[in-house]
DRENSEVO-755010 format. One record per residue (C-alpha): residue in one letter; chain; x, y, z. Coordinates in Angstrom, 2 decimals. Each point is the difference from the previous one (the first is absolute). Example, Ala and Ser with C-alpha at 12.3 -4.5 7.8 and 13.67 -1.06 7.14 Angstrom:
 res chain       u       v       w
   a     A   12.30   -4.50    7.80
   s     A    1.37    3.44   -0.66
***
This chain:
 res chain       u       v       w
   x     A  -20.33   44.66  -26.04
   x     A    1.58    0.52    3.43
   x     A   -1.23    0.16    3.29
   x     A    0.41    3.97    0.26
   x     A   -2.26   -0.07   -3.06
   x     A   -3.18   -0.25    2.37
   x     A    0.76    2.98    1.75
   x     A   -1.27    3.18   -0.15
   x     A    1.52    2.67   -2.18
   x     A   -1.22    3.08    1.41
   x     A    1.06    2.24   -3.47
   x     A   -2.44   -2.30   -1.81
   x     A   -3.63    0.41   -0.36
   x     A   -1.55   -3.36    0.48
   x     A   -3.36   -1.20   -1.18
   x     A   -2.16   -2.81    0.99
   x     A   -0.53   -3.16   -2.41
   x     A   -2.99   -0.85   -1.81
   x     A   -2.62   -1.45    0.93
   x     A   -0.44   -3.56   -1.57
   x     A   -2.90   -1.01   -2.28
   x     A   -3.23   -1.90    1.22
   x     A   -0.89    1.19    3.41
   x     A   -3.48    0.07    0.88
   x     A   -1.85    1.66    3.05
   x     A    0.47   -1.31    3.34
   x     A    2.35   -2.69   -0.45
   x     A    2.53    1.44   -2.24
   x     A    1.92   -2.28   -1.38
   x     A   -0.28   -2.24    2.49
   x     A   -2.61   -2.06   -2.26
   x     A    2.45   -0.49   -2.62
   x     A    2.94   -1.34    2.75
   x     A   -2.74   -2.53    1.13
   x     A   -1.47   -0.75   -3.46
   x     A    3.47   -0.75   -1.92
   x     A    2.77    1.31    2.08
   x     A    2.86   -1.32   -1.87
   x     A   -0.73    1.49   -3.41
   x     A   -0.85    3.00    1.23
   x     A    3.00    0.75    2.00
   x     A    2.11   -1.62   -3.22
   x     A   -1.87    2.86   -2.26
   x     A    0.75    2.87    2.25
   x     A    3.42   -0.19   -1.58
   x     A   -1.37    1.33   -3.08
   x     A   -1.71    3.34    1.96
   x     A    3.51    1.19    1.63
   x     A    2.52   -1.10    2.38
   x     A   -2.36    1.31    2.70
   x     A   -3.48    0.75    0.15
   x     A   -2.64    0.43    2.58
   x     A   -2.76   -2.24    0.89
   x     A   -2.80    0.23    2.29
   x     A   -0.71   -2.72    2.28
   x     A   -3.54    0.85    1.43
   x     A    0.15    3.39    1.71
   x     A    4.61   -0.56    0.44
   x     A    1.74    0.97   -3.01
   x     A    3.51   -1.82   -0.56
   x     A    2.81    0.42   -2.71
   x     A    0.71   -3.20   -2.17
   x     A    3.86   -0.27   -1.20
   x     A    0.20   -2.06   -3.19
   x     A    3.99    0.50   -0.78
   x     A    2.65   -2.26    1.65
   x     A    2.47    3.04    0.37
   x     A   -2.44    1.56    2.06
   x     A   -0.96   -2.67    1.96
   x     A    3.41   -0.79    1.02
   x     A    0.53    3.52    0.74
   x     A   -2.82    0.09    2.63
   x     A    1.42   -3.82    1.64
   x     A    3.59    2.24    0.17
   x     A   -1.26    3.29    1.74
   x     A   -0.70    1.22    3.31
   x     A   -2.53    2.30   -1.03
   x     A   -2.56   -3.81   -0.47
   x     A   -0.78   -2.67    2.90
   x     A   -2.03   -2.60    0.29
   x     A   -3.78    0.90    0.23
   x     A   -2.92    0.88   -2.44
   x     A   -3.16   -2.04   -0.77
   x     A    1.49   -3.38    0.05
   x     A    2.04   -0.07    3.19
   x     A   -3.13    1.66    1.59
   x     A   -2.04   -2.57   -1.21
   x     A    2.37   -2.76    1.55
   x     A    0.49    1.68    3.34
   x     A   -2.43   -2.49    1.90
   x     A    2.50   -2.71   -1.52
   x     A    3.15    1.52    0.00
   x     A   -0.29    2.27    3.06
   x     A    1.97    3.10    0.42
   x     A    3.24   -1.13    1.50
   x     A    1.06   -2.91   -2.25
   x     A    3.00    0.61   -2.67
   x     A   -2.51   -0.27   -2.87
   x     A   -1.60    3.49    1.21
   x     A    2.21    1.66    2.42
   x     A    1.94    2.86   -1.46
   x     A    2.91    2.03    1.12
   x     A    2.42   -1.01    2.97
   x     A   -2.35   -2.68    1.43
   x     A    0.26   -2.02   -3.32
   x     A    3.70    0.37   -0.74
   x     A    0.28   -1.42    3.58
   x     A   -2.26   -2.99   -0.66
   x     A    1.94   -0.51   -3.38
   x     A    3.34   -0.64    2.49
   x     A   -2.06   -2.31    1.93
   x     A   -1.34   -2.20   -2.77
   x     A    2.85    0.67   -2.51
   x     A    2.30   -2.95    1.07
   x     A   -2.51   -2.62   -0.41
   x     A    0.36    0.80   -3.61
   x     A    3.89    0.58   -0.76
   x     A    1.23   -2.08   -2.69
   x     A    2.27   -1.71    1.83
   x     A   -3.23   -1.13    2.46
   x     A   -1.99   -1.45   -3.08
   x     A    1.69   -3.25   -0.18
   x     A   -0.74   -1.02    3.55
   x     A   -4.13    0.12   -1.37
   x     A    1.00   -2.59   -2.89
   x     A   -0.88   -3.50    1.97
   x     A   -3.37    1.63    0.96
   x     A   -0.43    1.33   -3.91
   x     A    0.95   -3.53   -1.20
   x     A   -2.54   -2.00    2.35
   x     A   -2.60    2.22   -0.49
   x     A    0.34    0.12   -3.99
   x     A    0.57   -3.96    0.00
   x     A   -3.16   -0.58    2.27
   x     A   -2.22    1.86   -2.64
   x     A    1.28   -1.64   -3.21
   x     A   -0.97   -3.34    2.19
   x     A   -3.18    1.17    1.13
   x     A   -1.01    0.09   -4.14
   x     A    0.97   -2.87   -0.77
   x     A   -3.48   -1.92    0.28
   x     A   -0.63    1.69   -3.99
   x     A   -3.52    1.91    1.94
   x     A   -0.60    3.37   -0.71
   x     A    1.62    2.50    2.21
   x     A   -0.95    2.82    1.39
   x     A    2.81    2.16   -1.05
   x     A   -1.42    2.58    2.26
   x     A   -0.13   -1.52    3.22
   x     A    3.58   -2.23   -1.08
   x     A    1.50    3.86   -0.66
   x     A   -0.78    1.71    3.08
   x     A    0.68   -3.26    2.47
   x     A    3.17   -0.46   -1.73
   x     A    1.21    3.97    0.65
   x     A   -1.49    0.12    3.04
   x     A    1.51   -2.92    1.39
   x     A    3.71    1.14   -1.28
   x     A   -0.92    3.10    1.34
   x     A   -0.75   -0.70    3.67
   x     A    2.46   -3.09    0.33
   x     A    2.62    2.28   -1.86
   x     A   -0.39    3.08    2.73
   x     A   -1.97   -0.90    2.38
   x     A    1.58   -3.64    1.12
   x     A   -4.26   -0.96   -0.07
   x     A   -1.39   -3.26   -0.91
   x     A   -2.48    1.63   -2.13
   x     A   -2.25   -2.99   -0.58
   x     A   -2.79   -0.26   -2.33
   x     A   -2.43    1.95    1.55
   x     A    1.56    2.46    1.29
   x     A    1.49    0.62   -3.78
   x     A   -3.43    0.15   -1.08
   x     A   -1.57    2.32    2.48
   x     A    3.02    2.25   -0.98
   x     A   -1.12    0.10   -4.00
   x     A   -3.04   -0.58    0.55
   x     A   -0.24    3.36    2.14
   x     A    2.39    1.96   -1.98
   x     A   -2.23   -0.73   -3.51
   x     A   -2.98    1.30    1.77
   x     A    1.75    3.22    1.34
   x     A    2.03    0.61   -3.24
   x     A   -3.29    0.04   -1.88
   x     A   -2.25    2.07    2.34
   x     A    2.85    2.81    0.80
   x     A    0.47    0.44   -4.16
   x     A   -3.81    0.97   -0.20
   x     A    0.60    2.34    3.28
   x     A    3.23    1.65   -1.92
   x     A   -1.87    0.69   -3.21
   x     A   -3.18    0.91    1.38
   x     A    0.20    1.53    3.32
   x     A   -3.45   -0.15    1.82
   x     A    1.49    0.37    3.38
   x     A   -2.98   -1.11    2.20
   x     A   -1.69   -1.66   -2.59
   x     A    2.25   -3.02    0.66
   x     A   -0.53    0.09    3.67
   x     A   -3.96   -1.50   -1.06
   x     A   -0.89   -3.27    1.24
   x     A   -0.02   -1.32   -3.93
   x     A    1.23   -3.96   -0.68
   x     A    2.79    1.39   -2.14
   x     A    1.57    2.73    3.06
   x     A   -0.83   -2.94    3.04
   x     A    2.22   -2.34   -2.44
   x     A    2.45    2.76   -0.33
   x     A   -0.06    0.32    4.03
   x     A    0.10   -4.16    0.97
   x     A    3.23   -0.02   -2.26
   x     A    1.45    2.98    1.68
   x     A   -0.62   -1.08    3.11
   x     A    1.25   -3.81   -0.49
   x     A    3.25    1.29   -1.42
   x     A    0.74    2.35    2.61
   x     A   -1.05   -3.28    2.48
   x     A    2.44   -1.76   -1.86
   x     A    2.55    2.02    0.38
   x     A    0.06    0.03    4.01
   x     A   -0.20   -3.86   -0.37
   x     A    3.66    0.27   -1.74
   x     A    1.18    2.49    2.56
   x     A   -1.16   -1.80    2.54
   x     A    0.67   -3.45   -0.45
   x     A    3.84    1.43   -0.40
   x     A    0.18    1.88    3.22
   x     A   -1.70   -3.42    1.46
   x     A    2.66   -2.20   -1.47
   x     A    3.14    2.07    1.63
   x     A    1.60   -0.50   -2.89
   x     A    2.57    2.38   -1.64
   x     A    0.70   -1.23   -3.68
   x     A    1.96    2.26   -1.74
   x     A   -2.42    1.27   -2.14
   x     A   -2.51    3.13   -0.96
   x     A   -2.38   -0.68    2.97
   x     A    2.57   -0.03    2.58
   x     A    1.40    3.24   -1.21
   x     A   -3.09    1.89   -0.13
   x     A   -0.80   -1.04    3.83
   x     A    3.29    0.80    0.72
   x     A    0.66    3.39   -1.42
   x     A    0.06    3.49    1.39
   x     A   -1.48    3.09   -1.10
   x     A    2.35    3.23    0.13
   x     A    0.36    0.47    3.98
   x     A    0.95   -4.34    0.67
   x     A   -3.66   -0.18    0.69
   x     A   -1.79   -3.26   -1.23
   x     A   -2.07    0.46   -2.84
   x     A   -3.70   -0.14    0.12
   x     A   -2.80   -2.95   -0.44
   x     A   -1.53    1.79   -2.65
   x     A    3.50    0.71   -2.04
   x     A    0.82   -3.75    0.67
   x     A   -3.85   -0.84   -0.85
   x     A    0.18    2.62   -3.64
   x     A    3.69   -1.58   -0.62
   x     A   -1.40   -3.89   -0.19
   x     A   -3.25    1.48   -2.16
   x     A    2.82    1.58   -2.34
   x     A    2.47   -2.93   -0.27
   x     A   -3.47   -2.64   -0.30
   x     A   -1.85    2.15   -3.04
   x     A    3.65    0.59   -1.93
   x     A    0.88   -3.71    0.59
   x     A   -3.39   -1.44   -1.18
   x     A   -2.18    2.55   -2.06
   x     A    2.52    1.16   -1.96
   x     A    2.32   -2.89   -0.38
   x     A   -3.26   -2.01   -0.29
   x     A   -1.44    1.81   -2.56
   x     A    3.20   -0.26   -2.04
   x     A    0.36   -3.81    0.25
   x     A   -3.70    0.01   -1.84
   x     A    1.25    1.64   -2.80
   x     A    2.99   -1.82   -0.19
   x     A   -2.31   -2.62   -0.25
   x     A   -1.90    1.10   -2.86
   x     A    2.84    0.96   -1.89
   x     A    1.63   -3.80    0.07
   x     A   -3.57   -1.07   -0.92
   x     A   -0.66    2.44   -3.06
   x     A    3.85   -0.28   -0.93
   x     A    1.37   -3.81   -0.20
   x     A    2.89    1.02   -2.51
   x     A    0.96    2.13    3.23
   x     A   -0.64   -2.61    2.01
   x     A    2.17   -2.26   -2.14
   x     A    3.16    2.41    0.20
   x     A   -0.50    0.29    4.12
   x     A    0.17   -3.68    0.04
   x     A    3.33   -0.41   -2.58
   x     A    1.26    2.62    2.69
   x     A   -0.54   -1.60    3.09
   x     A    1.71   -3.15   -1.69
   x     A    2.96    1.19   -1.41
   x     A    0.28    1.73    3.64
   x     A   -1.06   -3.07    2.41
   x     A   -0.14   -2.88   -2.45
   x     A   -2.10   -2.64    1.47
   x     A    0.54    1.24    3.80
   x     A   -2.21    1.72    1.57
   x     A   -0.07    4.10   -0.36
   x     A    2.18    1.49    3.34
   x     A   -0.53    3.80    1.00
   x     A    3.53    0.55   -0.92
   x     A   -1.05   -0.83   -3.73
   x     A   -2.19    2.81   -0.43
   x     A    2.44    2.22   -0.64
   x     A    1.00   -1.81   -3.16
   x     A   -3.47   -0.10   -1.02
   x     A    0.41    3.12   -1.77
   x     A   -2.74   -0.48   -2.79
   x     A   -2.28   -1.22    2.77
   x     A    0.46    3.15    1.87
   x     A   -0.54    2.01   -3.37
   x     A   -3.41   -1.85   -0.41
   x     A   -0.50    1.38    3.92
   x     A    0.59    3.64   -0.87
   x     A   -2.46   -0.53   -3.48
   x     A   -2.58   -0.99    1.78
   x     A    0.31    2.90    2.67
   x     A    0.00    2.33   -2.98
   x     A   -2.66   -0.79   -1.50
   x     A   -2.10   -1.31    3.16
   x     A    0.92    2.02    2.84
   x     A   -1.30   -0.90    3.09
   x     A    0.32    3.67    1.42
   x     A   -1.57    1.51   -3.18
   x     A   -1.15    3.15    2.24
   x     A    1.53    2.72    2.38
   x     A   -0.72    3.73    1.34
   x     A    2.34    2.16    1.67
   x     A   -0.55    3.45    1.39
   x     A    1.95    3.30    0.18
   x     A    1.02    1.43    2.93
   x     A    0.99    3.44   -1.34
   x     A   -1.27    2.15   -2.93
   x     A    2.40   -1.17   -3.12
   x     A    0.13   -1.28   -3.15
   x     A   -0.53   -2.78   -2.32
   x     A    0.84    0.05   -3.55
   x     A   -0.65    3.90   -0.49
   x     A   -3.34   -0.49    1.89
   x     A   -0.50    1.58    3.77
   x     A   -0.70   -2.30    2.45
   x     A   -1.64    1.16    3.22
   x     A    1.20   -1.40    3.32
   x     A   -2.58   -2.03    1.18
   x     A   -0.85   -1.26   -3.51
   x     A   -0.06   -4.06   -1.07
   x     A    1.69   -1.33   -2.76
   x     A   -0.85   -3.65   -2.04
   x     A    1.89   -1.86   -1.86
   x     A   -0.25   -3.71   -1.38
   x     A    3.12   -2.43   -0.47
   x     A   -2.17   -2.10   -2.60
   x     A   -0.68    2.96   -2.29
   x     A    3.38    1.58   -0.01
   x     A    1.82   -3.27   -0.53
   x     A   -2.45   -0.89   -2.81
   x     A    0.63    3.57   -1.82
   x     A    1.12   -0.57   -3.43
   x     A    2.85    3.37   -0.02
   x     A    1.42   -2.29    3.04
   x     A    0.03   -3.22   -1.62
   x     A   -0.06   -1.76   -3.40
   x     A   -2.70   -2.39   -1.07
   x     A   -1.37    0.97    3.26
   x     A   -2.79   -2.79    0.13
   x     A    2.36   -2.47   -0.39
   x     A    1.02   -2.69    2.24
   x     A    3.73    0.77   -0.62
   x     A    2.38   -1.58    3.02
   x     A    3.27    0.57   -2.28
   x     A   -0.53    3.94    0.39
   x     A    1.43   -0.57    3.37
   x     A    2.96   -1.22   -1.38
   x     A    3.08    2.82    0.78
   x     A    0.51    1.24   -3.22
   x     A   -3.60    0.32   -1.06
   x     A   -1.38    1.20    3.87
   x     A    2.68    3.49   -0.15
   x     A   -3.13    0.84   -2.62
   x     A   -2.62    0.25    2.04
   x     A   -0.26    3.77    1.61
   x     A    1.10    0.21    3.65
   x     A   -3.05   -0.16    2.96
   x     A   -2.15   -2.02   -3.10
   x     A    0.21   -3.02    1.85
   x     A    0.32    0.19    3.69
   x     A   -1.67   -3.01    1.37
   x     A    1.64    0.58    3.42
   x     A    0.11    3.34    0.30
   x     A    2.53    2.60    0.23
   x     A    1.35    2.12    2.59
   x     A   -0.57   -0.28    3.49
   x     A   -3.52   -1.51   -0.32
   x     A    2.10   -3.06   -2.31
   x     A   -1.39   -3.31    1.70
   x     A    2.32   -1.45    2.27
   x     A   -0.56   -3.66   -1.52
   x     A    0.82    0.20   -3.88
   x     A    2.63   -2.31    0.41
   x     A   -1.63   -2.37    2.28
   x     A   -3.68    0.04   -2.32
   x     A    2.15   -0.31   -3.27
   x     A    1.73   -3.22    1.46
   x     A   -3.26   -1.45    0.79
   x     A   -1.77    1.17   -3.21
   x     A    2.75   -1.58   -2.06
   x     A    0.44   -2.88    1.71
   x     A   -3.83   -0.88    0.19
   x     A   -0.32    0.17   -3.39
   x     A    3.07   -1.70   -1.35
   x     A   -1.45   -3.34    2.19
   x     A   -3.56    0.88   -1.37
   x     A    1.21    0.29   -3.70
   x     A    2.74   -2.94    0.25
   x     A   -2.89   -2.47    1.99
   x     A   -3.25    1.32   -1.96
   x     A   -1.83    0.11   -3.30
   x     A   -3.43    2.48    0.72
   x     A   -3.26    0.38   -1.54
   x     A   -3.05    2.12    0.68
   x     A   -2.72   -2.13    1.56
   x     A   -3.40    0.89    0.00
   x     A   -0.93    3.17    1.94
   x     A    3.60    1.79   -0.35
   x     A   -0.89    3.26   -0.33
   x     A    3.42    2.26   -0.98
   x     A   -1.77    3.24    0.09
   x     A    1.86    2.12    2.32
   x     A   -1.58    0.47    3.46
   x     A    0.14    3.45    0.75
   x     A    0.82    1.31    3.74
   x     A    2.53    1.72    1.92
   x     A    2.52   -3.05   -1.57
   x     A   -0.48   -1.56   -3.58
   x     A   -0.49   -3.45   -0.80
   x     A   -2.29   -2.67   -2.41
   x     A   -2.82   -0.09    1.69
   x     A   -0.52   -3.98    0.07
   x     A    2.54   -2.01   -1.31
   x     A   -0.75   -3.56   -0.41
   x     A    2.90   -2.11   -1.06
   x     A    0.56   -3.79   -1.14
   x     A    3.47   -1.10    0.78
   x     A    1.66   -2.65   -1.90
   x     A    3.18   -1.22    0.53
   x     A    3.08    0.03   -2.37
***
């Protein structure tokens, strides 16, 4: 599959693909992405590598095949846009790099790009290290944790001290997740089922929706501001953005700033949050893996504490890392739309029309991966991962929509949980609920931990 492979042939009749199985009037099959979302979009596989769906009166095409998918990440003919990205525009905003498109995002890729070169990771270790050693403390009392609330502080707090040179104290860390879990749940149930004005209705669940909106947006002008306040300059993401310059030298704008923060803040704790939950789980339903982190970290540190420049070694630690994003994505959804009439996988594509695809059921598919169920951190190992089928597992991305910080949130993912697995025993305490919670991100939905120490 190449990327001229989603073009149009014009000597080639093209048909439209099928519609999938179990729509129903009015909502489409928008009732089944709200009842059970994950195993439906895991058995589209079996219908074709793309069908149709019908999401209330909006139909969209779902792509099930990795070859595809990467295809559409590679091309110019697909940019960012479709049901989900409309359903996080009151977030996300229109001129942030998560949802800009064409030469305003390449530009704001050069202007956030050299927080994140490999040779600038390092200089975020001593911040990594406190942060990671100030949790394992915190747990140290044996109580239950909430490994909610302990995920998102701790990714939040790297986050902002990381980029944004901000104290980031306790409260503000939980206004930030507490905000984003409200907004990530209410805009999946506007992407699925879009009832436009319907959501504009004084209800409890939309003026919930709306408080969190409107605190995280306040929140953000708190970080702004309190920097422009300080007259400090660090050298970091903050002081670039409110230093660059659009194309003609001309500062950019309050709202780009404004949409830039929102984009760095929901990358940097939703998804990285989300992640450290199911890293989590898996240490808790998996001591043997557990046990191997911990004879890693040991014959790597001994009896010293872990240093940022360890993590490197850690190389079963990190496979464990890449496992667990397999098999418990974080971003388990995305939509893209065309922007010219083409083609995609013998099928015509309209321009104008959405696509959907899900990370979590085409890196669960069993033609992609053996004993695909499995917990299996050894398939990442180099002769075994030149098996699995390229654009099958893509937890960053590809192309120019790749995040910028897959170094920097690999670091911190591997060196959180070598400390967590080399300090900590865990068992489910009453309540822990490991169902996934389904929104715009994917995560156990209440994970309630009892840490014991080795």
């Amino acid at each position: 599959m190449t990327v001229e492979s989603v073009r149009p042939v014009e000597s080639v009749e093209r048909v439209e693909p099928p519609f999938a199985d179990g729509g129903v009037r009015l909502l489409g099959h928008g009732w089944k992405l709200l009842r059970d979302p994950l195993a439906f979009l895991t058995g589209l596989r079996a219908q074709g590598d793309v069908v149709r769906l019908r999401l209330g009166p909006k139909t969209v095409y779902a792509v099930t095949a990795p070859e595809l998918t990467g295809a559409v990440a590679l091309s110019p003919d697909w940019i960012i846009a479709g049901p989900l990205w409309e359903s996080l525009e009151s977030l996300l905003g229109k001129e942030g790099v998560a949802t800009a498109n064409g030469p305003l995002h390449r530009r704001q890729r050069r202007t956030i790009q050299p927080a994140f070169r490999l040779d600038a990771i390092p200089g975020y270790g001593p911040v990594m290290e406190e942060e990671v050693r100030a949790l394992m403390a915190r747990w140290r009392s044996g109580e239950v944790i909430d490994a909610t609330a302990e995920a998102f502080r701790v990714a939040c707090r790297i986050s902002v001290r990381c980029l944004m040179h901000d104290t980031c104290n306790d409260e503000r860390a939980e206004r930030i997740s507490g905000a984003l879990a409200t907004l990530f749940r209410g805009m999946y149930q506007r992407m699925v089922v879009p009832l436009g004005p319907l959501y504009r209705v004084p209800l409890p669940a939309n003026r919930e929706f709306n408080r969190a909106l409107a605190d995280l947006h306040l929140l953000v002008d708190e970080i702004v501001a309190d920097r422009r306040a300080s007259g400090q300059k660090p050298n970091d993401l903050l002081t670039a953005l409110l230093e660059a310059r659009d194309e003609n030298g001309e500062p950019i704008g309050e709202q780009e700033i404004h949409d830039q923060v929102v984009a760095m803040l929901t990358a940097g704790d939703e998804s990285v949050g989300s992640t450290v939950m199911s890293l989590l789980l898996v240490l808790t339903d998996h001591p043997d893996l557990a046990d191997k982190i911990r004879a890693e970290v040991n014959s790597v540190a001994g009896d010293r504490p872990i240093a940022f420049e360890d993590v490197r070694k850690l190389t079963y630690t990190a496979n464990v890392v890449v496992e667990t994003m397999r098999l418990h994505p974080s971003v388990w959804i995305l939509t893209r739309r065309a922007v010219t009439d083409t083609e995609l996988g013998g099928y015509r594509i309209p321009a104008g029309a959405d696509i959907v695809y899900s990370p979590y059921a085409i890196q669960r598919d069993p033609r992609s991966f053996a004993r695909h169920e499995e917990f299996d951190p050894d398939r990442w190992l180099p002769e075994r991962a030149k098996e699995v089928p390229k654009y099958a597992m893509s937890p960053f991305s590809v192309g120019n929509r790749k995040c910028p910080a897959d170094h920097f949130s690999m670091a911190e993912l591997t060196l959180l949980t070598a400390e967590a697995a080399r300090t900590y025993s865990f068992e489910h305490a009453s309540g822990s609920d490991t169902r996934p919670r389904i929104g715009i991100t994917l995560r156990p939905r209440a994970l309630k931990l009892r840490p014991t120490p080795r």
